[in-house]
Structure formats: structure tokens, C-alpha cells
C-alpha positions, 0 to 999 in steps of 0.5 A, a space after each residue: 805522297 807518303 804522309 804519317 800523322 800521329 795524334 791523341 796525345 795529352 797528358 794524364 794523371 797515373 792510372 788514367 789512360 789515352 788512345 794514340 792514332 798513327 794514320 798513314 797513307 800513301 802506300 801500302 805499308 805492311 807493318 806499322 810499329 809504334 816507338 817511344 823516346 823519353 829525355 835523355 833516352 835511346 828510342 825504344 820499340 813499344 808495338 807492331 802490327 802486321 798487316 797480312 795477318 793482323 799479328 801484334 806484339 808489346 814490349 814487355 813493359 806494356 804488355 796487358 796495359 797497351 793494345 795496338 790496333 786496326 781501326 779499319 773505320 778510321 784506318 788508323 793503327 791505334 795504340 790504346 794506353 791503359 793503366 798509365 804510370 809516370 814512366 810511360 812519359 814520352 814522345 811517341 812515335 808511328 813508324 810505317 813500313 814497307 819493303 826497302 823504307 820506312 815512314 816516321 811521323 813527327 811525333 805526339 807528347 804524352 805525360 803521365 802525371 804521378 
């Protein structure tokens, strides 16, 4: 049985930061993304990491603030947030993936206060 489970959401003051873990199982999924959806806007791609080789990337408007990665402790695909700003207010979402489908969890809150 496949299960994606997003968790550490919260909400924090500007500038502050939160680390959101995405644990996904069930199968061996070759990349995980991390999406985001605020109010009343498209869902947006935020960060993908590759399993094979470990390679990441941002979107540009996270980029130097938000770091995804492999936390092989806890075997989790984390996405640290630091420098936080009112517009990163969203719901965000884990996205695993395989050849031929892909697993969305239910989401985490997270809001930036100004």
C-alpha cells in the first residue's frame, strides 16, 4: 500500500523558518517533488529531488532560502524553509513519483506571518 504523509507545517513569523517532511512508502519512487497551492492560485512547483543521483533543483523564487533533501534517518525527502516571507503562505504538497504514476499527500498548512 502506497502512503505519502506530509508533516511540520505551522505557521511562523517573517523571517523565521520550518522544515517539512514528505515520508513516502510503498514503492520505490525515483523522484519526490514538493508543490505548493496558495488561495485562489494554480499549484506551483517548488523542488524535486532525484533519487538516482541525489540531484535537486528550486524554483527560482526559493532559491537560497529553501533546501530539499534526503534525510536517510529518517527516510524522509525534507524541505528546509529558511528566510520565510508572507508570500510563501500555502498549503504544501509532497508529490512521489515512479514510472507511470505518481502519489500526492493530503497536504500541510504553512503561514508566514508579516
Amino acid at each position: 500500500q502506497v502512503t505519502v504523509v506530509e508533516s511540520g507545517g505551522g505557521m511562523v513569523q517573517a523571517g523565521g523558518s520550518l522544515r517539512l517532511s514528505c515520508a513516502a512508502s510503498g514503492r520505490a519512487f525515483s523522484t519526490i517533488y514538493w508543490y505548493r497551492q496558495a488561495p485562489g492560485k494554480e499549484r506551483e512547483f517548488v523542488a524535486v529531488w532525484v533519487r538516482s543521483n541525489g540531484t535537486t533543483r528550486h524554483t527560482d523564487s526559493v532559491k537560497g532560502r529553501f533546501t530539499i533533501f534526503r534525510d536517510n534517518a529518517r527516510e524522509t525527502v525534507d524541505l528546509q524553509m529558511d528566510n520565510l516571507r508572507p508570500e510563501d503562505s500555502a498549503v504544501y504538497y509532497c508529490d512521489a513519483r515512479m514510472v507511470g504514476a505518481s502519489y500526492w499527500g493530503q497536504g500541510t498548512q504553512v503561514t508566514v506571518a508579516s
